[in-house]
C-alpha positions, 0 to 999 in steps of 0.5 A: 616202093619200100627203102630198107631199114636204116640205122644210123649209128655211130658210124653213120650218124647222118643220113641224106635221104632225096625223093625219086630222081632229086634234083630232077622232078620226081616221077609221077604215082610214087608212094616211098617208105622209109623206117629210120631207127636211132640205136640211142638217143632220138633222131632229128630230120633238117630240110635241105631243099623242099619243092612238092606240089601245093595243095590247101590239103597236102594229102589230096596230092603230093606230099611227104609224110613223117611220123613219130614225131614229138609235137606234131605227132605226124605231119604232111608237108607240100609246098615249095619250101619250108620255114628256114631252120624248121626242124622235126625230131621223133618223140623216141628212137624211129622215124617213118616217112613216107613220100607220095606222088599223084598223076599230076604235076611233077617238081624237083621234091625234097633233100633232107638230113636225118641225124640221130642225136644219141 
């Protein structure tokens, strides 16, 4: 599935982005695309709630991928949660994320914030 493009701007300088039935468990054999563009200014993703299925490697199963970010670059995230006040930020004005689920085990996945600070 690919989501349409979002710009936050002025008007909507934040957006809430969830994975597939949140709160509920996400479905099984998922792969989400987002592309978020910022108009100025950069844009910093904050982590409401974050349950995905653990795995020592988070891209043999489930897991939410973001790229064009400064100091990482790119990351895949799994787990059940996330380090309070964690925080990613893109090295300039766009965002990718994507979200991917296996045939396994399904859990409630992710509620984040995307805010463009231009």
């Amino acid at each position: 599935r690919v989501g349409p493009q979002r710009h936050p701007d002025s008007d909507s300088r934040i957006i809430t982005l969830k994975s597939p039935n949140y709160p509920s468990n996400y479905p099984k054999n998922q792969d989400c695309k987002w592309t978020f563009t910022a108009t100025s200014g950069k844009i910093k993703m904050l982590f409401d709630k974050f349950n995905i299925q653990w795995a020592s490697s988070c891209k043999s199963k489930d897991y939410l991928y973001v790229a064009n970010i400064a100091k990482y670059t790119k990351t895949w995230l799994c787990g059940s949660s996330v380090a309070k006040n964690f925080k990613l930020v893109s090295k300039g004005k766009t965002m990718i994320v994507k979200f991917h689920s296996n045939g396994s085990t399904q859990k409630p996945g992710f509620k984040v914030r995307l805010v463009a600070t231009g």
